[in-house]
C-alpha positions as CSV (number, residue, x, y, z in Angstrom):
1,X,101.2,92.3,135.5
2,X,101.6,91.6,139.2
3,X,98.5,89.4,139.4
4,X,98.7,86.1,140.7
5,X,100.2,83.8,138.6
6,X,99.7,80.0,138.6
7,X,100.1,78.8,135.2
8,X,103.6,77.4,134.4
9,X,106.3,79.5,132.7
10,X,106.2,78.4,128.4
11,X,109.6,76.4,127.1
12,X,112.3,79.2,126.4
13,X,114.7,78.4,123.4
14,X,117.9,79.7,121.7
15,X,117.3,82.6,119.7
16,X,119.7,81.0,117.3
17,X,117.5,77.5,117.5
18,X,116.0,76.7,113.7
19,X,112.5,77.5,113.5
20,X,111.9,73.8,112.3
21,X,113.7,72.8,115.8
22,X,111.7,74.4,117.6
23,X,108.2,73.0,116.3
24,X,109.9,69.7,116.5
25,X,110.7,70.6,120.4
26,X,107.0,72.0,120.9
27,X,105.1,69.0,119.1
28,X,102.7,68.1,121.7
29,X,102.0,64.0,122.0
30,X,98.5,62.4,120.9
31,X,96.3,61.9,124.2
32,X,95.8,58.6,124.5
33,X,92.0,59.0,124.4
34,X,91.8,61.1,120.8
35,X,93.8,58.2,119.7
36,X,91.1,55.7,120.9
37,X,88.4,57.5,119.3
38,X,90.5,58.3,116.2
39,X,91.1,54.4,115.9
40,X,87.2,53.4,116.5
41,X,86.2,56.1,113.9
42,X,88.4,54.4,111.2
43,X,87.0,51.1,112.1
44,X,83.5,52.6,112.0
45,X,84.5,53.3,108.5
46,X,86.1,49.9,107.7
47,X,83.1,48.0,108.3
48,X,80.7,50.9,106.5
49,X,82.6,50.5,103.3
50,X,83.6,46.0,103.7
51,X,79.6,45.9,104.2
52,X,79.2,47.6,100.6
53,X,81.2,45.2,98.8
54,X,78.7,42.7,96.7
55,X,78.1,39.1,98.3
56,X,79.5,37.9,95.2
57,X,82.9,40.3,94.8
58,X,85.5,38.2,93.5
59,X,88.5,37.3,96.3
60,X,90.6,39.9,95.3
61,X,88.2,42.5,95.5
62,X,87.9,41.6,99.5
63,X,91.3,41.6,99.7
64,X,91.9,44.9,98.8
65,X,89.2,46.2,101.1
66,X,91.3,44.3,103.6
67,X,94.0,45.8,102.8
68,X,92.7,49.1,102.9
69,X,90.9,49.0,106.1
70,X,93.8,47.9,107.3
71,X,96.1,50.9,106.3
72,X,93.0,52.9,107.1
73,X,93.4,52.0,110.7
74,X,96.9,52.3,111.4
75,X,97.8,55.3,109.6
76,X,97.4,57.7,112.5
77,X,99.3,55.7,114.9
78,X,102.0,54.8,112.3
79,X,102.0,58.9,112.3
80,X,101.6,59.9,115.8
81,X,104.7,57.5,116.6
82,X,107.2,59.2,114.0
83,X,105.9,62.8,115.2
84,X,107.2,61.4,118.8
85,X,110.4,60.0,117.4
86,X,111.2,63.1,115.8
87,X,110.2,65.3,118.6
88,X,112.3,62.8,120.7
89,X,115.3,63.1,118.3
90,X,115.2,66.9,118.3
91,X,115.0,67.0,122.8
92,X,117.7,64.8,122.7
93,X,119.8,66.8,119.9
94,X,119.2,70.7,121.1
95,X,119.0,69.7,124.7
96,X,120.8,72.8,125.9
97,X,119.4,74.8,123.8
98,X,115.6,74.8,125.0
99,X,114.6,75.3,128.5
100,X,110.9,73.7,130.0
101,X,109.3,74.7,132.6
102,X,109.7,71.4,134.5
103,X,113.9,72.4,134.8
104,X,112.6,75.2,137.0
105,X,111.9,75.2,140.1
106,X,108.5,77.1,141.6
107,X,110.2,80.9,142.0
108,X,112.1,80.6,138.9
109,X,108.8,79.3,137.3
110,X,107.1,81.9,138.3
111,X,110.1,84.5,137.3
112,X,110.3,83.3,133.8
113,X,106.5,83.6,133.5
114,X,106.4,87.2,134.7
115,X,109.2,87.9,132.0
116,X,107.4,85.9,129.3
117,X,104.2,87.7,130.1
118,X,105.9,91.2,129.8
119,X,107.9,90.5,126.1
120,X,104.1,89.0,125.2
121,X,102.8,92.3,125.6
122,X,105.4,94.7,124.1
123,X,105.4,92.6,121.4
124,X,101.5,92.2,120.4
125,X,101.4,96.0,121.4
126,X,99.6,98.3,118.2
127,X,103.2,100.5,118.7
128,X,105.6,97.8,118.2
129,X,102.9,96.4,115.2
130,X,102.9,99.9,113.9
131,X,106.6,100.7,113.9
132,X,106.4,102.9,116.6
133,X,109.0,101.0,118.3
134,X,111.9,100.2,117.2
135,X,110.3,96.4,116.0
136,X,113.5,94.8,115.2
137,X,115.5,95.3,118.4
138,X,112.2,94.7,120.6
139,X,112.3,90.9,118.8
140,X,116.0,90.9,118.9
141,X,116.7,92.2,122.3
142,X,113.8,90.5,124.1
143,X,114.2,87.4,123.0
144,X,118.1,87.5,123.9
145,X,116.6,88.3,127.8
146,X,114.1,85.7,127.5
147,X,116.6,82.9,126.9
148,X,119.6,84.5,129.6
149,X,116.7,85.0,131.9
150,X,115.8,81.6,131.8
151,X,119.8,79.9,131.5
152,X,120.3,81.9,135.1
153,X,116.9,80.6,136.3
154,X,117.4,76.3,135.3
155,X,120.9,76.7,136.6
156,X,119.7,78.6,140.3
157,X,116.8,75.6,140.5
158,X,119.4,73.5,139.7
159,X,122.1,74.5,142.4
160,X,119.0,75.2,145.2
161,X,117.9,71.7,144.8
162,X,121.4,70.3,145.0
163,X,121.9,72.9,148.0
164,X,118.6,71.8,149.7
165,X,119.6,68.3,149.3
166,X,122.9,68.1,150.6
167,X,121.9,70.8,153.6
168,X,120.2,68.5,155.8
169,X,118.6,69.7,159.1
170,X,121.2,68.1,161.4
171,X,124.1,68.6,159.3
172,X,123.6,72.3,159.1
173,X,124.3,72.6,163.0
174,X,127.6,72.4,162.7
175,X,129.6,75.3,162.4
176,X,132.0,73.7,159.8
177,X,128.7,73.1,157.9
178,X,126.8,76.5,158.4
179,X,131.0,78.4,157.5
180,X,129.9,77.0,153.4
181,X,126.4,76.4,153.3
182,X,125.5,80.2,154.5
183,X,127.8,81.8,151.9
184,X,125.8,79.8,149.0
185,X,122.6,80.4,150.7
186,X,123.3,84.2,150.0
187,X,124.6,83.7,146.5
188,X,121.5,81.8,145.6
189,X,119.7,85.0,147.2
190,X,121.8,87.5,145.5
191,X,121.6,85.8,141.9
192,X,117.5,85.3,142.6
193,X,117.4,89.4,143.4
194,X,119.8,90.2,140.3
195,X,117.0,88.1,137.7
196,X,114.0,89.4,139.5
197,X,115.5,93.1,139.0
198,X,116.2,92.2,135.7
199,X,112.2,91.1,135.0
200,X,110.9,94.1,136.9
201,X,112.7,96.3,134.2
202,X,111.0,94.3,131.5
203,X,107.6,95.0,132.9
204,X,108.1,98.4,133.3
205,X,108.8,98.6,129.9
206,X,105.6,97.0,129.2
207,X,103.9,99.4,131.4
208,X,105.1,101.9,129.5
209,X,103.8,100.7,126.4
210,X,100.9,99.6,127.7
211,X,100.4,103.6,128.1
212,X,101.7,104.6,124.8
213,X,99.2,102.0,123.5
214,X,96.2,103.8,125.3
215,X,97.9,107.2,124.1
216,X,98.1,105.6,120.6
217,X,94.7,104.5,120.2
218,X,93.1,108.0,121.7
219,X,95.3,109.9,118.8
220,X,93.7,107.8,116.1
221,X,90.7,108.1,117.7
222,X,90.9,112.0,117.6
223,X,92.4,111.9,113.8
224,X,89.1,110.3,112.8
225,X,86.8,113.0,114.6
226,X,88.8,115.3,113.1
227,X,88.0,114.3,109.5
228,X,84.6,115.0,110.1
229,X,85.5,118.9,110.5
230,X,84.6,119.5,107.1
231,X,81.4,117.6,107.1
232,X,80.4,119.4,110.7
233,X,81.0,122.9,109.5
234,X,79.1,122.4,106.1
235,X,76.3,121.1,108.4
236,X,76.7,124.1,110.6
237,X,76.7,126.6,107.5
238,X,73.6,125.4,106.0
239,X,71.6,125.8,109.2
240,X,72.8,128.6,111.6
241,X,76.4,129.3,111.2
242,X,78.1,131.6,113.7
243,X,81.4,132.9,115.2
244,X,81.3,130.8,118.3
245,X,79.7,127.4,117.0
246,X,82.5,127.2,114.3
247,X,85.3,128.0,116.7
248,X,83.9,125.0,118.9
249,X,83.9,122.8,115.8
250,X,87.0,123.7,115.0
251,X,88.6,123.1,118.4
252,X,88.2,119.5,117.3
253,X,91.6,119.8,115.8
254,X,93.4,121.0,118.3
255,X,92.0,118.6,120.5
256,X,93.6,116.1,117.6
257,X,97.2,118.4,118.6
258,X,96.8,117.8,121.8
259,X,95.8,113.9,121.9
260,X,99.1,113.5,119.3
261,X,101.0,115.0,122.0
262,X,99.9,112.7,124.9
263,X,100.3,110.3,122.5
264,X,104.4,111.7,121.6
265,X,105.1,111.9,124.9
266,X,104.0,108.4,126.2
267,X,106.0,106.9,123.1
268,X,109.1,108.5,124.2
269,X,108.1,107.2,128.3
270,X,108.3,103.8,126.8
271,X,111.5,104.2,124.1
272,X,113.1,105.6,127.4
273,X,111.8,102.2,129.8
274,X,113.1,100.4,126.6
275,X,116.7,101.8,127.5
276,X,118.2,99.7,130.1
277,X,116.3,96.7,128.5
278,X,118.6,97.3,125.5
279,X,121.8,98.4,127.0
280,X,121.3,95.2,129.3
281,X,120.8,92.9,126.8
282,X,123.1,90.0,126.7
283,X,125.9,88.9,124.0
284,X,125.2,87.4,121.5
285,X,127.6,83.6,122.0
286,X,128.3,81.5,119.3
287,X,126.4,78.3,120.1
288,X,126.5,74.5,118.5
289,X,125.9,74.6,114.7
290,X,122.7,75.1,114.5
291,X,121.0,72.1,112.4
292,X,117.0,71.4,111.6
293,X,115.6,68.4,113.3
């Protein structure tokens, strides 16, 4: 999780955002070239099915072909232009309750990302699908960091810009100047050292899973060997059974033991990474009513 990192950072929402919000907010426009081909296929199929129609079909009969060619054709721009109204209508409705990666600037895109990347994991980890982990506070709690990770981040890009803009190169020379500008520069520092503390503690929580993972799938890996035991030993007594071949077989389950305990000890590593993730996690604050789209 420290690779490089050049993708942008995904929309963060409101935890308390309806579900049908947020595919509204996430509903991706028509590229103007499927839309192109998508029209010129449903001519293509207009003139296939007006070129069946008998030379002697009675007026009306052409007219409803018309017709239906017609409808044929502008169905799926008729419906790509409501899907954008609506996702307009929803941006325009939940606006402070959905974050995109184009109100960040580059470090707090990159933040957000690292965050994103880490909750990703913990939560498409076989501990948390198993019920290793406590499942319901992991979506809970993580998502509550995700979306005050990324309120601290917009409003930092937000206040460097403003900063950057107003702290021109000659203006900053003067001592009046520097005496405010210099005290903001180390706030912006200070709140940019504060969130990137804050992400470092979620990815070490996902480095601890990632190793209770690992642990995880050796123990159920050395479960199954185990329930060959049986099997082996029959085996062994029908050909040559002795004292020190079945003691070896049966080491196999205490290998098992000991693999469950690696495994016991890395899931209480990451339940104790999880810590100050959950003792950090942010109030819950009563937002706008929350309304579908």
């Amino acid at each position: 999780m420290t690779s490089e990192r050049t993708a942008d950072a995904a929309a963060a929402f409101d935890p308390a955002l309806p579900s049908q919000a947020r595919r509204h907010l996430t509903a991706r426009r028509a590229r103007p070239g499927r839309h192109r081909t998508g029209l010129l296929l449903a001519f293509v199929v207009y003139l296939a099915a007006i070129s069946s129609v008998p030379r002697n079909a009675t007026g009306l009969a052409t007219l409803i072909m018309l017709i239906a060619g017609v409808a044929l054709i502008a169905h799926r721009p008729l419906a790509q232009a409501a899907a954008a109204a609506a996702t307009a209508r929803a941006r325009c409705r939940h606006r402070d309750r959905f974050i995109d990666a184009a109100d960040l600037d580059q470090p707090s895109q990159q933040l957000l990302r690292r965050a994103q990347e880490a909750i990703t994991f913990v939560l498409a980890s076989e501990v948390h699908k198993s019920g290793q982990l406590d499942d319901a506070a992991n979506v809970t709690v993580l998502a509550a960091h995700e979306w005050d990770i990324a309120r601290l981040l917009r409003d930092t890009s937000r206040l460097r810009a403003e900063h950057g803009r107003l702290c021109v190169p000659a203006a900053t020379t003067a001592p009046a100047v520097d005496a405010v500008a210099r005290p903001q520069q180390d706030i912006l520092r200070q709140v940019q050292a504060a969130v990137t503390a804050r992400v470092e503690t979620l990815e070490c929580y996902a480095y601890r899973v990632h190793a209770a993972d690992a642990a995880y799938r050796n123990w159920q890996q050395a479960l199954a060997l185990t329930g060959l035991n049986d099997s082996f030993l029959d085996l062994l007594a029908r050909t040559a059974a002795d004292d020190l071949a079945t003691a070896e077989i049966t080491d196999l389950a205490e290998q098992a033991s000991i693999a469950e305990q690696a495994f016991r000890g890395t899931l209480c590593d990451a339940r104790t990474a999880a810590s100050p993730v959950v003792l950090s996690a942010p109030q819950a604050q009563p937002g706008p009513a929350a309304s579908a789209a």
